[in-house]
KETIFI-175449 format. One record per residue (C-alpha): residue in one letter; residue number from 1; x, y, z. Coordinates in nm, 4 decimals, always signed. Example, Ala and Ser with C-alpha at 12.3 -4.5 7.8 and 13.67 -1.06 7.14 Angstrom:
{"a" 1 {+1.2300 -0.4500 +0.7800}}
{"s" 2 {+1.3670 -0.1060 +0.7140}}
***
This chain:
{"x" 1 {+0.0000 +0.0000 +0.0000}}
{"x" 2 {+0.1032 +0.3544 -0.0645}}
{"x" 3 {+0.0049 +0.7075 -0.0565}}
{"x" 4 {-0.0131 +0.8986 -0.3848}}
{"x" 5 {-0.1834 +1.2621 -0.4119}}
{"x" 6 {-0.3901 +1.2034 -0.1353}}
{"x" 7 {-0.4994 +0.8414 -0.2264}}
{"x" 8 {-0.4423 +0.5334 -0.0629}}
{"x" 9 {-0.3530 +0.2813 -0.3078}}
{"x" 10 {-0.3282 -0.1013 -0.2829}}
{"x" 11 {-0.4080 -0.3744 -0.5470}}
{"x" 12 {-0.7466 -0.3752 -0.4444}}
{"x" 13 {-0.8653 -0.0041 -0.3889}}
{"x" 14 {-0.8213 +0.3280 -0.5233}}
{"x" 15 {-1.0061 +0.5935 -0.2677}}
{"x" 16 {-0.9475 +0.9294 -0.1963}}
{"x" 17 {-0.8070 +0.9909 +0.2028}}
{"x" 18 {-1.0511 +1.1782 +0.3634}}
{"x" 19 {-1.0114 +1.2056 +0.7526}}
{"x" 20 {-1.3105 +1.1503 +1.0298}}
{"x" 21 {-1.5600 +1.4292 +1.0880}}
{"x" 22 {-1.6835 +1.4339 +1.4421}}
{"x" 23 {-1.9121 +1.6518 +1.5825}}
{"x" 24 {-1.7415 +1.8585 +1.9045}}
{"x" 25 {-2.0695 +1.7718 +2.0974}}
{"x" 26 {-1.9037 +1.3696 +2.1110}}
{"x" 27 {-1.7249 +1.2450 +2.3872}}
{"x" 28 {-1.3708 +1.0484 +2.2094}}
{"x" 29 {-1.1902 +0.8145 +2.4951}}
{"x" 30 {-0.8299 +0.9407 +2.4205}}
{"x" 31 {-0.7346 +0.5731 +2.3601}}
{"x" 32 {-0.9705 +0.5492 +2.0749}}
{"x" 33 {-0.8746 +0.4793 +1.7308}}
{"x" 34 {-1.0585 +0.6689 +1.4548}}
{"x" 35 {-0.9439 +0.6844 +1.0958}}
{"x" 36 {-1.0171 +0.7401 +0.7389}}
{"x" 37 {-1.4277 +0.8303 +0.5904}}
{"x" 38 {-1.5530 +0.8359 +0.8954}}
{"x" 39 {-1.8395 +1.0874 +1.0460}}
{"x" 40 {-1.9697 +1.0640 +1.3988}}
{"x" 41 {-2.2897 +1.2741 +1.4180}}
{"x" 42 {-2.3972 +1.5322 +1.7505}}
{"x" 43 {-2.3790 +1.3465 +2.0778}}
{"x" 44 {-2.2128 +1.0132 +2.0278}}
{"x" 45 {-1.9681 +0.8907 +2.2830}}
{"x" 46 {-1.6627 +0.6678 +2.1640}}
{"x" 47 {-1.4981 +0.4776 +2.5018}}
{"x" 48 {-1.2004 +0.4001 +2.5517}}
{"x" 49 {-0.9748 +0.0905 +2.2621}}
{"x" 50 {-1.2805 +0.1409 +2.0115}}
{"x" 51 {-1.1845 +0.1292 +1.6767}}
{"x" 52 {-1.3743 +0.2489 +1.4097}}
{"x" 53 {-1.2470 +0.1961 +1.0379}}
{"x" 54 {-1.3288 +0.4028 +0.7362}}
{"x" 55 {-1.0512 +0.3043 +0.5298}}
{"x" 56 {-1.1721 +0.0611 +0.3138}}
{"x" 57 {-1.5257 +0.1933 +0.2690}}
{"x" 58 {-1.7374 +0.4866 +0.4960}}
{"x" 59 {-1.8310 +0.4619 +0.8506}}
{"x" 60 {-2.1775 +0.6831 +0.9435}}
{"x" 61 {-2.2378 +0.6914 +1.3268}}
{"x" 62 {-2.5517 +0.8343 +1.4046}}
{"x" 63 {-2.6726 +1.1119 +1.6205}}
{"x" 64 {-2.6736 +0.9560 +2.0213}}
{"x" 65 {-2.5047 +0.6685 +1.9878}}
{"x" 66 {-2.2140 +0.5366 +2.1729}}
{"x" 67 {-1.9771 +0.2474 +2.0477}}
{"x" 68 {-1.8151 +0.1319 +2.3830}}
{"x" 69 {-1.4716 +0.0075 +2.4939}}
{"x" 70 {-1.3212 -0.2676 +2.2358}}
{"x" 71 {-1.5824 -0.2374 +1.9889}}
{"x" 72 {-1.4500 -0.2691 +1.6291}}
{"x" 73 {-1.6315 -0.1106 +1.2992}}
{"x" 74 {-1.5475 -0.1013 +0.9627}}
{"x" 75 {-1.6352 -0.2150 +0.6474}}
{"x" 76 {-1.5583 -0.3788 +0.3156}}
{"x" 77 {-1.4875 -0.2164 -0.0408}}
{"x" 78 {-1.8476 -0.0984 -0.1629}}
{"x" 79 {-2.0081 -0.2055 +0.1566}}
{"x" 80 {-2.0320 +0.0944 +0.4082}}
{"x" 81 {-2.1134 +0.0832 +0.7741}}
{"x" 82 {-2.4168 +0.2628 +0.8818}}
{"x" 83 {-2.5083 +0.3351 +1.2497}}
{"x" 84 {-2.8388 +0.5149 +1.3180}}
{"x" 85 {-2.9514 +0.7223 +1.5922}}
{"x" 86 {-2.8991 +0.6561 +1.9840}}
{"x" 87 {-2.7439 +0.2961 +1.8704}}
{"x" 88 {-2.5571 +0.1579 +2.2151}}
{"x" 89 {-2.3026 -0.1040 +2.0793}}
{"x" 90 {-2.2087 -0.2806 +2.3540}}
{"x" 91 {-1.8318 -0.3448 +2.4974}}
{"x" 92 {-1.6607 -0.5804 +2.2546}}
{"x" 93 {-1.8891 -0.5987 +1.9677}}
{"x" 94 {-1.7800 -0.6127 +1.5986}}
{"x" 95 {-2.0209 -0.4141 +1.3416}}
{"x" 96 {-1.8469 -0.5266 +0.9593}}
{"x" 97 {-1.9970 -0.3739 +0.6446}}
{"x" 98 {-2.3730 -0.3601 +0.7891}}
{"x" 99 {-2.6403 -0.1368 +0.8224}}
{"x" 100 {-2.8041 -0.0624 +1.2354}}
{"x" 101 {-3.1274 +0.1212 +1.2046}}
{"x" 102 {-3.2307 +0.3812 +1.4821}}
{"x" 103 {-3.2596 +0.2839 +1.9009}}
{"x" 104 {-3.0634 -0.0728 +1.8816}}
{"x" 105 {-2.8657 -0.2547 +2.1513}}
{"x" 106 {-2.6132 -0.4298 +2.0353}}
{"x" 107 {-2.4568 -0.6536 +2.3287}}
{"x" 108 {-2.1417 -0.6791 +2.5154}}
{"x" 109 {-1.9215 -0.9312 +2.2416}}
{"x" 110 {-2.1605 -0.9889 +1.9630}}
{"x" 111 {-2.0866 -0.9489 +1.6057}}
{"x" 112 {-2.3150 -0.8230 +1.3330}}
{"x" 113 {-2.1464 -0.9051 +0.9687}}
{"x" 114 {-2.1294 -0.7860 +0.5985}}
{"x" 115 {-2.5069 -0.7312 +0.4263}}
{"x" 116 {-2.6864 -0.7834 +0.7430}}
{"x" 117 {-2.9506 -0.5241 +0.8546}}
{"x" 118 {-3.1150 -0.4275 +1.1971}}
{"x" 119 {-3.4199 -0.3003 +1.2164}}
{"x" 120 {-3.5250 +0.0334 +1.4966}}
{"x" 121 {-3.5685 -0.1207 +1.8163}}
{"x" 122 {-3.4330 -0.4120 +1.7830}}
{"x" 123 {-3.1903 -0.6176 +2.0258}}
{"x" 124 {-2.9091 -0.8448 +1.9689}}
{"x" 125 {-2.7685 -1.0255 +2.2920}}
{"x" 126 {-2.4806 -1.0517 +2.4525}}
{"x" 127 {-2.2144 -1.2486 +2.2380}}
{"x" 128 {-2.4937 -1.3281 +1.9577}}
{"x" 129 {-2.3669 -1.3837 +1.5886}}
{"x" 130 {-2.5227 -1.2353 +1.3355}}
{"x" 131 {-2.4408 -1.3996 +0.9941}}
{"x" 132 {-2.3593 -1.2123 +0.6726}}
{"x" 133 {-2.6767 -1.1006 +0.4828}}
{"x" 134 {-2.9074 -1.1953 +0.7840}}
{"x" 135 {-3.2208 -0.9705 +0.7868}}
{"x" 136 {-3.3430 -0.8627 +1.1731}}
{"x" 137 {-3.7070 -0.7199 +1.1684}}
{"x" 138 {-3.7964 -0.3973 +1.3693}}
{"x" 139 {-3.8488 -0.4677 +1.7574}}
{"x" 140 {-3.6748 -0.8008 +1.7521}}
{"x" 141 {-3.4652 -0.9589 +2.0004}}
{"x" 142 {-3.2010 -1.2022 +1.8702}}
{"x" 143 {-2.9942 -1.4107 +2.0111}}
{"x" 144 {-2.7466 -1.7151 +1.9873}}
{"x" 145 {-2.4853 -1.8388 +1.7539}}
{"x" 146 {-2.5592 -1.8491 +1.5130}}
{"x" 147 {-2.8065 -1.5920 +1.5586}}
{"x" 148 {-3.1480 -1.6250 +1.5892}}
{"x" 149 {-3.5167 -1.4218 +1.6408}}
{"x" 150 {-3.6847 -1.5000 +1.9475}}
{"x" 151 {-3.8840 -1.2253 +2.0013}}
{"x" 152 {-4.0284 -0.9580 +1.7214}}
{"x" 153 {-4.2854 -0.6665 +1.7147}}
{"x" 154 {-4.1880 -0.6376 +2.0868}}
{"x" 155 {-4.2465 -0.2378 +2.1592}}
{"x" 156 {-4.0177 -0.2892 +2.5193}}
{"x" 157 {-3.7705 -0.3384 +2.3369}}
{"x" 158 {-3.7289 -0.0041 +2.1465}}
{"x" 159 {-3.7974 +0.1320 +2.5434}}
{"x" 160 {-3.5005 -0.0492 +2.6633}}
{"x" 161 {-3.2937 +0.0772 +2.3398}}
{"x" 162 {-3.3955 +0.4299 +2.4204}}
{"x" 163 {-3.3600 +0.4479 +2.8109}}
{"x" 164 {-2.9866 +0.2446 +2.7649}}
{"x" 165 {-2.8836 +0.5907 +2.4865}}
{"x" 166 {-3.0373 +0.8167 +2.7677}}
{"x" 167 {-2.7607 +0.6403 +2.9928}}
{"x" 168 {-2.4981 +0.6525 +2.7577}}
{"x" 169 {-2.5697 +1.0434 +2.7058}}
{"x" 170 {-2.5921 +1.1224 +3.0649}}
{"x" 171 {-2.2499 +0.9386 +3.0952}}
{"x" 172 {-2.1117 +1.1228 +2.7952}}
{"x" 173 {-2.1793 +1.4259 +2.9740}}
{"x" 174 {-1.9955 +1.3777 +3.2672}}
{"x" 175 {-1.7016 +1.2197 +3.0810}}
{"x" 176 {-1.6813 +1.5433 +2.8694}}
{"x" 177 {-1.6905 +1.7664 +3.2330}}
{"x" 178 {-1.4435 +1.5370 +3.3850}}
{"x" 179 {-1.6436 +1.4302 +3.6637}}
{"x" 180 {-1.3957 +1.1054 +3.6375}}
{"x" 181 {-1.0500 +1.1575 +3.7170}}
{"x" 182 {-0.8217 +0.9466 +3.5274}}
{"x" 183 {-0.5151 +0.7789 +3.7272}}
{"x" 184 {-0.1585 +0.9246 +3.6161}}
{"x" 185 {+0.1088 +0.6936 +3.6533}}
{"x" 186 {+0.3788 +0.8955 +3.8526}}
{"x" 187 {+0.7208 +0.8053 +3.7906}}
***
């Protein structure tokens, strides 16, 4: 790979090198990794080890939503990565070259791959798998590995997605005011 005239160049990619647009309302954990076509919309929080890839293809993270320590996003050639509004991507998870509709948990380890879609309101558990191309209806809960739907049209679950963002935004908050101390290593 190299860098001519402000393009990345390999053997499989030609794009121009545009660098992440993020709204000054976000909270950004120092330690988190943000590079390439990336924009991060009013009032997201990024914790601390995320990393969120727009080098291959664009990342959109939409307004409210907060991608949490050790998640991973990015994409594939062609095959963006869109996050909609007050999303909470839990600690761990892995979004790849798929599109998150509005007021979704994603939980703590799970993976959501390439083509799939998640519909508003919609919840995927803790360490669930969600397989390339796989279609999640809104107000679902889904589960397992590889994933499954359990639950759909369930209207508590686009509650729960909203009052966990509310969370994350009250948390953002203080993070940005420095109610939290960090440690400094003295010495």
């Amino acid at each position: 790979m190299r860098r001519d005239e402000g393009f990345i160049v390999t053997s499989a990619l030609i794009s121009p090198v545009s660098g992440p647009i993020i709204d000054p309302s976000c909270y950004i954990a120092p330690e988190a990794v943000i590079v390439g076509d990336v924009v991060i919309d009013k009032g997201c929080s990024v914790w601390p080890y995320a990393v969120i890839r727009g080098d291959l293809s664009a990342v959109r993270i939409g307004e409210g939503s907060s991608v949490q320590e050790h998640c991973q996003i990015h994409g594939n050639p062609g095959k963006p990565t869109i996050i909609g509004k007050n999303v909470s991507i839990g600690h761990g998870a892995i979004i790849h070259a798929a599109r998150i509709e509005d007021y979704v948990i994603v939980g703590m380890n799970s993976s959501v791959l390439d083509d799939s879609e998640v519909g508003t309101g919609s919840v995927i558990g803790a360490n669930a798998l969600v397989k390339s191309g796989m279609k999640v209806p809104p107000g679902s809960l889904v589960v397992g590995v590889p994933a499954k739907i359990v639950k759909e049209n369930d209207p508590t679950l686009l509650e729960a997605a909203r009052r966990n963002a509310e969370e994350y935004h009250k948390l953002r908050d203080a993070h940005k005011r420095g109610d939290f101390p960090r440690y400094r290593h003295e010495g």
